[in-house]
Structures are given as C-alpha cells and as structure tokens.
C-alpha positions as CSV (number, residue, x, y, z in Angstrom):
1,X,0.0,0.0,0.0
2,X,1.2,3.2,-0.9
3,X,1.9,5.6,2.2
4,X,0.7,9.1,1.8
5,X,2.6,12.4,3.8
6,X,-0.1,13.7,6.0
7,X,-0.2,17.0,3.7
8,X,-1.2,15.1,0.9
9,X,-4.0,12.6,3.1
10,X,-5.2,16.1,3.9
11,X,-5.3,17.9,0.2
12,X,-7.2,14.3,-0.7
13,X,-10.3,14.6,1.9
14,X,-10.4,18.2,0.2
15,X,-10.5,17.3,-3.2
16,X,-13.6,15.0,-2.5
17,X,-15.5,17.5,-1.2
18,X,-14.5,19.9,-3.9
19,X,-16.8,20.4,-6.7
20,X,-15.6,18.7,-10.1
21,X,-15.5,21.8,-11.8
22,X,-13.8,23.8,-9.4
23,X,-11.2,20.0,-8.9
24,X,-10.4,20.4,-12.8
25,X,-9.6,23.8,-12.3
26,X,-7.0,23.9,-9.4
27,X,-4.0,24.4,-11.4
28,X,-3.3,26.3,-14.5
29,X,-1.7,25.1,-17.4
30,X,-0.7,21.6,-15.7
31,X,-2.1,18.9,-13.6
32,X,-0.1,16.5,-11.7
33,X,-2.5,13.8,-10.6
34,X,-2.1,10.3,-8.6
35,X,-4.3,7.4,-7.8
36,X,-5.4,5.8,-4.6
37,X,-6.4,2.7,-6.2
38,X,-4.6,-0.2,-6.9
39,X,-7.1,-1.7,-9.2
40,X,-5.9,-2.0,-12.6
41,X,-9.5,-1.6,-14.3
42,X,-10.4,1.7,-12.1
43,X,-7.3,3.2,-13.3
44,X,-7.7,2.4,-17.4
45,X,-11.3,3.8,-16.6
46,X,-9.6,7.3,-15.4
47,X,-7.1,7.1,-18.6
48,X,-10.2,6.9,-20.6
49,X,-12.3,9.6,-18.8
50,X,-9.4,12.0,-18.9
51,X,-8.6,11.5,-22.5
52,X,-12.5,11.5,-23.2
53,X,-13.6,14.6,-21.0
54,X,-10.9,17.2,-20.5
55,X,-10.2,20.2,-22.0
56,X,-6.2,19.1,-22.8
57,X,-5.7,22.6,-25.2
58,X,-6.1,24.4,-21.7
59,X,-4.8,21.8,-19.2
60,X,-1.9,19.3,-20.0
61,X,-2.4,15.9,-17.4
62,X,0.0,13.7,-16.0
63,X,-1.2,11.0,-14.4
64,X,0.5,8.7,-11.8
65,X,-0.8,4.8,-10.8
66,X,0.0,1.8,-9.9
67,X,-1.2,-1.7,-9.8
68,X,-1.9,-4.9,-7.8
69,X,-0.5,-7.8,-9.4
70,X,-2.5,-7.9,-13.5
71,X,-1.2,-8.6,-17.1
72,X,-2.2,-5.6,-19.2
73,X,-2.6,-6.2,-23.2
74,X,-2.6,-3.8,-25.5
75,X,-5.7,-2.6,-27.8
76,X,-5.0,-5.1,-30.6
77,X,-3.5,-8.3,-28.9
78,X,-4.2,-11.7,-28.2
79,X,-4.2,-13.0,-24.7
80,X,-3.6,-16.7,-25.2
81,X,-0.8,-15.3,-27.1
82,X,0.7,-13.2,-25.1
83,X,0.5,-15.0,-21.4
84,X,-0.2,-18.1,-19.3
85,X,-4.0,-17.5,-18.6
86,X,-4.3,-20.7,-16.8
87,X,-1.5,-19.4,-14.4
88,X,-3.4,-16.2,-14.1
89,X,-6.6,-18.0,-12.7
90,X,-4.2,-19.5,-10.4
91,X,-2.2,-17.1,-8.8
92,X,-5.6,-14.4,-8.8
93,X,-3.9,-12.2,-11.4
94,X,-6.2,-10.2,-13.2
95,X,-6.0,-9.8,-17.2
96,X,-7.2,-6.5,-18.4
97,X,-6.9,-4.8,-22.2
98,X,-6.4,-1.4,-22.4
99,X,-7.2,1.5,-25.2
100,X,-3.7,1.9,-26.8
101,X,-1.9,-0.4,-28.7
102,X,1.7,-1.9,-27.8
103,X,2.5,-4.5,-26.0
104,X,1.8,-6.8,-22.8
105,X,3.1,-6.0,-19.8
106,X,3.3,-7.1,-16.0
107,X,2.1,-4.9,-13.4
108,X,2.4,-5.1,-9.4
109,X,2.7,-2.8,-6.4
110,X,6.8,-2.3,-8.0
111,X,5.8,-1.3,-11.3
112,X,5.4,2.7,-11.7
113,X,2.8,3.8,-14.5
114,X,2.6,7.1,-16.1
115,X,0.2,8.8,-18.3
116,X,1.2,11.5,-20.3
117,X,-1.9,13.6,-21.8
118,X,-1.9,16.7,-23.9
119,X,-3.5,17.5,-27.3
120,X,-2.4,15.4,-30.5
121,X,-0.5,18.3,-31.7
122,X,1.6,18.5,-28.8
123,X,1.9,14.8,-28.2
124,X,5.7,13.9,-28.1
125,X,6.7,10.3,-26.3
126,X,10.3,11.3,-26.9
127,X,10.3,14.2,-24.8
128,X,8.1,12.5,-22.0
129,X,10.4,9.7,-21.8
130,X,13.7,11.7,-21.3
131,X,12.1,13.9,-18.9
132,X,12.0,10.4,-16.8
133,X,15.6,9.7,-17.1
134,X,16.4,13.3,-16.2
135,X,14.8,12.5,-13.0
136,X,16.6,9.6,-12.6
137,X,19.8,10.8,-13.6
138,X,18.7,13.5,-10.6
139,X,18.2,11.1,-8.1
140,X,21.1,9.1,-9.1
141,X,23.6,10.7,-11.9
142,X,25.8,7.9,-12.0
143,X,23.1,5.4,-13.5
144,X,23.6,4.7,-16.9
145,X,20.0,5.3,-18.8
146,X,19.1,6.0,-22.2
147,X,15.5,6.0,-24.7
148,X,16.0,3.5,-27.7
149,X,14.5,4.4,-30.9
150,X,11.9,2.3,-29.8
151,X,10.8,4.5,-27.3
152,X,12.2,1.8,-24.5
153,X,14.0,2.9,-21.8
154,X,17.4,0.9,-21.2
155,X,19.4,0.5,-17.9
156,X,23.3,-0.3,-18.6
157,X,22.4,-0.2,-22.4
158,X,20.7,-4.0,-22.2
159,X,17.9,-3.8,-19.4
160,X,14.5,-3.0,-19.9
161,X,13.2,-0.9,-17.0
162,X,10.3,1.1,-19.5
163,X,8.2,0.2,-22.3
164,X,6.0,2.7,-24.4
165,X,2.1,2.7,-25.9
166,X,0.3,5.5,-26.6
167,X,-3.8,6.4,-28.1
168,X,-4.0,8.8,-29.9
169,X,-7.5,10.5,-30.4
170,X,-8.9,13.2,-33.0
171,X,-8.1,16.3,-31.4
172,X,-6.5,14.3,-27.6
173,X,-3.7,12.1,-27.0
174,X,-2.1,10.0,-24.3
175,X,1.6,8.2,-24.0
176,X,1.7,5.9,-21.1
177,X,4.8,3.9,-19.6
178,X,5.8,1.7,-17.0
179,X,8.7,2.2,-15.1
180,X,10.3,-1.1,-13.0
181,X,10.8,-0.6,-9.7
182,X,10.9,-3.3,-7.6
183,X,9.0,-5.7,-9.5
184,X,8.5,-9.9,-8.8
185,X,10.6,-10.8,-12.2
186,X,9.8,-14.4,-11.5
187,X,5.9,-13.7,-11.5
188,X,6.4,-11.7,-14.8
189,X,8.8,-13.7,-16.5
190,X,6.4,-16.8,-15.5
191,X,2.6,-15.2,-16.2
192,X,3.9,-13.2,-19.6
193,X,5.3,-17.1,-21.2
194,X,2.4,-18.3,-23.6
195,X,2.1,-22.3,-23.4
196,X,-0.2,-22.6,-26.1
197,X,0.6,-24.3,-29.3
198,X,-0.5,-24.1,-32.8
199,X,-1.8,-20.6,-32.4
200,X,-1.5,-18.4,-35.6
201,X,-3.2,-14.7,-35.3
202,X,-2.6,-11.5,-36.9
203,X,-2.4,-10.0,-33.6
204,X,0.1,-7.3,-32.6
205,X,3.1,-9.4,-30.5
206,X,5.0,-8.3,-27.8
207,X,9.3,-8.2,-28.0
208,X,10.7,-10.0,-25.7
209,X,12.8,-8.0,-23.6
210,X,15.7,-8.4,-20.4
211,X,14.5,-6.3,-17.8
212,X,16.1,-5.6,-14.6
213,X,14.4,-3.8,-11.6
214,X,15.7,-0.6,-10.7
215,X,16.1,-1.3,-6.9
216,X,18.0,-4.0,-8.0
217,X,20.8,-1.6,-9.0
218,X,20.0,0.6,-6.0
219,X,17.7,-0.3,-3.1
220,X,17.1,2.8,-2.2
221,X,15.5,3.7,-5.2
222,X,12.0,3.2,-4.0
223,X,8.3,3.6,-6.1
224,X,7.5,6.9,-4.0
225,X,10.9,8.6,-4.3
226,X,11.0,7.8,-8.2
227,X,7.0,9.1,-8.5
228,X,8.0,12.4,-6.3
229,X,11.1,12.8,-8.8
230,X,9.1,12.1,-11.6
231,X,6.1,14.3,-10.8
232,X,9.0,17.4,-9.4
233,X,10.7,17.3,-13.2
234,X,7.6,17.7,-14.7
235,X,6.4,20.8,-12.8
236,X,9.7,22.1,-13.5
237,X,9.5,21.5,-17.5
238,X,6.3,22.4,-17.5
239,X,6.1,25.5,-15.0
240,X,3.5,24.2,-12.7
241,X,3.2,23.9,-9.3
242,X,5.4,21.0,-8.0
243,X,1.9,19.6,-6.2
244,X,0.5,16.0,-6.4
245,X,-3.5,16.0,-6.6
246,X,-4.8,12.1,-5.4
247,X,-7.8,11.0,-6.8
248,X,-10.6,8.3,-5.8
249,X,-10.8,6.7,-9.4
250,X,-14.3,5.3,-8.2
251,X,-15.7,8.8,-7.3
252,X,-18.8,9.5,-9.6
253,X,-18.5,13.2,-8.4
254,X,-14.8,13.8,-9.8
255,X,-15.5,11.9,-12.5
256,X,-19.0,11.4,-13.9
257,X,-19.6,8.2,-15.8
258,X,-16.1,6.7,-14.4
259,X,-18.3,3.1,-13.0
260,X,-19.2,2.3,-16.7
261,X,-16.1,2.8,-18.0
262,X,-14.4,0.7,-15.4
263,X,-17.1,-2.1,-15.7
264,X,-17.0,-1.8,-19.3
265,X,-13.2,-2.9,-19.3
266,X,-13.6,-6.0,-17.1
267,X,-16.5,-7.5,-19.5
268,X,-15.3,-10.8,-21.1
269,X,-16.2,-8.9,-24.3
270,X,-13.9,-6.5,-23.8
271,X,-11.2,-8.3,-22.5
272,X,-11.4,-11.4,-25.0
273,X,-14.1,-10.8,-27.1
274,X,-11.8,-7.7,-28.9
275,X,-9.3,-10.3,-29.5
276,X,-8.2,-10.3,-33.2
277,X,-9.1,-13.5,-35.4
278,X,-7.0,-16.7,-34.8
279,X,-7.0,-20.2,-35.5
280,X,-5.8,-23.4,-33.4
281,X,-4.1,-26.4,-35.4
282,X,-2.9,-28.7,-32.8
283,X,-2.4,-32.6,-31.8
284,X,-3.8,-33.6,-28.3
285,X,-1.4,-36.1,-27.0
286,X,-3.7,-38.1,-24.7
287,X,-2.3,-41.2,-22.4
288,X,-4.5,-43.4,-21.8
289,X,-4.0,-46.8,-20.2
290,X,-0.8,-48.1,-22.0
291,X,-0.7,-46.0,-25.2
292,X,-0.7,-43.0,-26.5
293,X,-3.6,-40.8,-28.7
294,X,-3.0,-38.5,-30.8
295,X,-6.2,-36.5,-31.4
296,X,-6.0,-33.3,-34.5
297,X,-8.1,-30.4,-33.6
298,X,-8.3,-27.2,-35.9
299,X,-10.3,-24.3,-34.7
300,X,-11.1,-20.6,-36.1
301,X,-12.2,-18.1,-33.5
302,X,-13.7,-14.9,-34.2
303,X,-14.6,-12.1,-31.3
304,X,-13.3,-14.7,-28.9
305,X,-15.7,-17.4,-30.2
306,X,-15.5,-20.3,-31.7
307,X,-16.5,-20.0,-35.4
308,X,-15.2,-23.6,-36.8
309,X,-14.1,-26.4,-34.8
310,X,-13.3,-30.0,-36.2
311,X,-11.7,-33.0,-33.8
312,X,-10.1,-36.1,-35.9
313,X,-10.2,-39.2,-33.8
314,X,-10.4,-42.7,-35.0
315,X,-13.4,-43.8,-35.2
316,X,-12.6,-47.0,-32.9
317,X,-11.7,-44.8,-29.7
318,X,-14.9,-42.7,-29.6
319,X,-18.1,-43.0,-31.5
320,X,-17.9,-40.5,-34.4
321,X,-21.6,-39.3,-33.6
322,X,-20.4,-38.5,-29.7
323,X,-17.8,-36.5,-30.1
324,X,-19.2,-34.6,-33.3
325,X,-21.9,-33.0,-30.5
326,X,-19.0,-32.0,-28.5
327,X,-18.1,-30.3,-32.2
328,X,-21.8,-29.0,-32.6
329,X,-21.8,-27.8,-28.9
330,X,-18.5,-25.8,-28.9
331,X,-19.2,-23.9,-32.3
332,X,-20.4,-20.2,-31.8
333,X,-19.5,-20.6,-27.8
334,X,-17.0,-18.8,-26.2
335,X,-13.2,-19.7,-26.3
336,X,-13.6,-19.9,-22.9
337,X,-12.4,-22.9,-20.2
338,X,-15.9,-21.8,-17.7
339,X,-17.8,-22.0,-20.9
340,X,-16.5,-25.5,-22.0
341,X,-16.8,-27.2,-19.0
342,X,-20.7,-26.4,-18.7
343,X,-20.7,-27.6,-22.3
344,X,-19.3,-30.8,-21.4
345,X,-20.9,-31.6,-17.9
346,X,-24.6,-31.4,-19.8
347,X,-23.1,-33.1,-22.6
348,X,-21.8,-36.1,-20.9
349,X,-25.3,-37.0,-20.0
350,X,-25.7,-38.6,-23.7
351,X,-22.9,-40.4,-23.3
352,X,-23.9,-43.6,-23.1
353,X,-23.4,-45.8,-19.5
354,X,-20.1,-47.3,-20.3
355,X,-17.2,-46.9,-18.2
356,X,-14.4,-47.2,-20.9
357,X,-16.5,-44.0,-23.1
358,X,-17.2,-42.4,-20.2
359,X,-13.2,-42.1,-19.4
360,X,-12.3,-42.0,-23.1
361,X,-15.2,-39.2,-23.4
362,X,-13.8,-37.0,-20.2
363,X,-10.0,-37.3,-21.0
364,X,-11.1,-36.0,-24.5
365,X,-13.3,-33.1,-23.1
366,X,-10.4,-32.2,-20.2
367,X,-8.0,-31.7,-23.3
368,X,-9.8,-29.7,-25.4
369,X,-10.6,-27.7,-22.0
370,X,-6.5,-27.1,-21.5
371,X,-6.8,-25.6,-25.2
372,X,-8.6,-22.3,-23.6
C-alpha cells in the first residue's frame, strides 16, 4: 500500500469535497495527478475519462498509478498469445486490455505507470520519456539510462526498465509507460510465457525483452521517491506547481460516468471478445491406459468465439456421432475454459453408461478444455 505524507492525506479529503468543476480547475496550465487505487481496471477507466472529457488545449495531465498484481494487453492483442492465462486464474492475477496499442506488460505494487496527456498536436513520447531519465539521472547521476528508438528505456544499455504505448484521439492524445521498480521478475517472467501451441493470429506481439528492476541496481530507489522525482521534473518543464493531486478513481463526483467505463473494461467482451481472429491447429497427446492418442483439432475463432471447430479421432476410440456434439456444442461458444466445461458436464449425460466411453469421453473433453 502506498503511504501518503499527512499533507497530501489532507489535500485528498479536500479534493472529495471539492466540486468537479472547481477540482479540474486547481491548477493552470498543468495537472499532476495520482491514484489511490490499486485496481488496474479503475485506473484504465480514469485514462479513458481524462482523455475523453478534459479540455487538454487548456490543461496538459499527467497522471500517476500503480497496480496490484494484473497482465495488461494492448488494444489489438491476443491474450492466449501473449501470457499463461491458466497461471493467471491460479495465482488471482487479473487480465485486463487497455485502449492503446503496444505490447503486454506485467504490473504489481513495484511497477510505476505514467500517463502523459496533452492534445495530438503536442503529443511527443520522446520528450516525456527523457524527462523520466532526467529524474533519474537527478536522483542518481551515475546510473547509466538512455531511450531507444523504440521508445524503451534501457538500464546499462541491455535492461528493460520502460516500455511505451500511446492512443492517440482526434483532437487528444495519451503516452503511457511503466517504469520497474521493484518488481516480482519471477511472477512476470512466469505469467507473460504463452504455453499454447498451434496458435497463428494476426495480432500485434509483444518483443521480448531483459529487464532488470531498478532497486536491484540501487535499493534505495524506491516507487515513492521515483513518483515524487518524476512528478517534481515535470512541474519544472512544464512551469506548474510542484503539487500532487490524489484522486478516488471510483468517485462519480470527480469523474462522472467513471463506474461504466471501469465495468465496461472488465467485461469478457472487452477483454477477450476484442481479440483479433485466430485459429488453433494442434495434436492432443492423450495417455490413456498403456498408449498414446494423438487426437488433430483445428479451430477458427472470431470475437473470442469459436466460429469452426473440427476433432479427428479414429473412429474405434470414440463413436464418431459423440464427439461430433461435443463439435456442434463448442461452435459459436465462447473460447472460454468456464464456458466449456458447462458444455461438457450437460453433454456427458448422452454419453452412453459405459465406463471405458465415459473415461475416453472425459480425457477427450479435459483436453480440449486445457486448449482455452
């Protein structure tokens, strides 16, 4: 949990009681703004409502969050490319997809994000990102940190420590980065390693990357003094008021509409169902009793359903017509391992009462389950 200075715990019970309009218009020219939540889809909500509802020509934004542990993928990606969603449901990660494009990345309590937002004329990421290393190079003038044509930013000329995405609207625009502080490199090396096979999609990928966590090079290089640093260059660049502003991202009087956005970004819709078109061509290697199965399954899914699904067994393991439901059943449902097992459990009451089907039937249904 983030901890607050007292002065800024107190500027925070008086923003909520401050009229929106009046909140908006604290500062002139600039606004330096940070969350209080650590919920990954309240915070893309106030990305959204910023970009979608203030006047950026008379007020330039940036905006400072962080996260609870989530995989974030960009506008145009494929999860079940991109990460280990199985591992996700296990370790309670959440999965969200933001607005901009780029690619996935890894957030927790040690990963710094900043939003960027001015008009599309003025939009620059180039400039946004070496203001960052100026602050670091503040804090610690001896680190070695430089912005890659890629708009990355490398520690010791190999080390990942920023990546870039930006939206970039008709008359708005945002560039947001991370910045590693003291990230778990073993949850995000783990969660962001896709173990599905056969997958072909015209989605955007990610570039793998080394990264190396900041504190790691020196520990006393902490999230709050690299946000404070962060925040204090940009008042300086921008000549504004050196003065944080904390906001309740769930606060329907700061930011009318913000509940809908936020509940609009955790719908399996958005999430999945924005997923580019893909296809599956795999084998299921299935053990059973002494010997091995090799089972071909070829799917196309569209909006993160299944559009065409076929399963090629021989016809002496599983009765053609029984498994050809499970086909039947799957087509125009969701991609989705909840989905599939409902499918399954009301399906496996035509199968008829044979012990040997039944197992062949379930070890059949549990791998085409693993698929999603």
């Amino acid at each position: 949990m983030v901890l607050w200075s007292l002065k800024n715990c107190l500027w925070l019970s008086c923003v909520l009681r401050t009229p929106k309009a009046c909140f908006w218009s604290t500062a002139s020219g600039g606004l330096i703004i940070q969350s209080v939540s650590n919920d990954v889809y309240q915070n893309l909500a106030v990305e959204d409502w910023i970009h979608d509802h203030m006047d950026l020509e008379k007020q330039h934004v940036l905006f400072l969050w962080r996260n609870s542990p989530a995989v974030v993928i960009g506008r145009h990606q494929n999860p079940w490319q991109e990460c280990n969603l199985r591992l996700l449901r296990q370790k309670n990660i959440k999965l969200a997809r933001r607005r901009s494009g780029g690619g996935t990345v890894y957030h927790d309590l040690g990963n710094i994000n900043l939003t960027f937002f001015t008009t599309r004329k003025k939009y620059e990421r180039m400039e946004n990102l070496k203001l960052i290393v100026k602050a670091l190079k503040a804090l610690r003038p001896q680190l070695d940190v430089d912005v890659t044509d890629r708009y990355d930013i490398l520690l010791d000329r190999q080390y990942k420590i920023s990546g870039t995405a930006a939206k970039l609207g008709r008359t708005s625009a945002y560039h947001h980065c991370t910045l590693l502080c003291n990230a778990d490199k073993f949850v995000l090396s783990s969660v962001l390693k896709s173990p599905y096979k056969g997958l072909k999609s015209n989605a955007t990928p990610s570039v793998p990357a080394s990264v190396k966590n900041l504190f790691e090079e020196d520990p006393g290089l902490t999230s709050e003094i690299l946000l404070d640093a962060i925040a204090k260059e940009y008042a300086v660049q921008h000549q504004i008021d050196h003065h944080i502003t904390l906001i309740n991202p769930a606060d329907e009087t700061l930011l009318p509409g913000i509940i809908n956005k936020t509940k609009e970004l955790q719908t399996w819709e958005w999430v999945y169902g924005k997923t580019p078109k893909f296809s599956i061509s795999t084998c299921l290697n299935m053990a059973y009793k002494d010997t091995v199965l090799d089972a071909k399954v070829n799917m196309d899914v569209k909006h993160g359903r299944i559009e065409v699904c076929n399963i090629d067994l021989p016809e002496q393991w599983l009765p053609p017509a029984l498994y050809s439901e499970l086909v039947k059943s799957l087509t125009g449902s969701k991609f989705c391992p909840n989905e599939t097992t409902t499918l399954v459990t009301t399906l496996l009451r035509m199968c008829p009462q044979d012990d040997e089907l039944h197992s062949r039937w379930s070890l059949l249904c549990e791998n085409m389950i693993r698929l999603m």
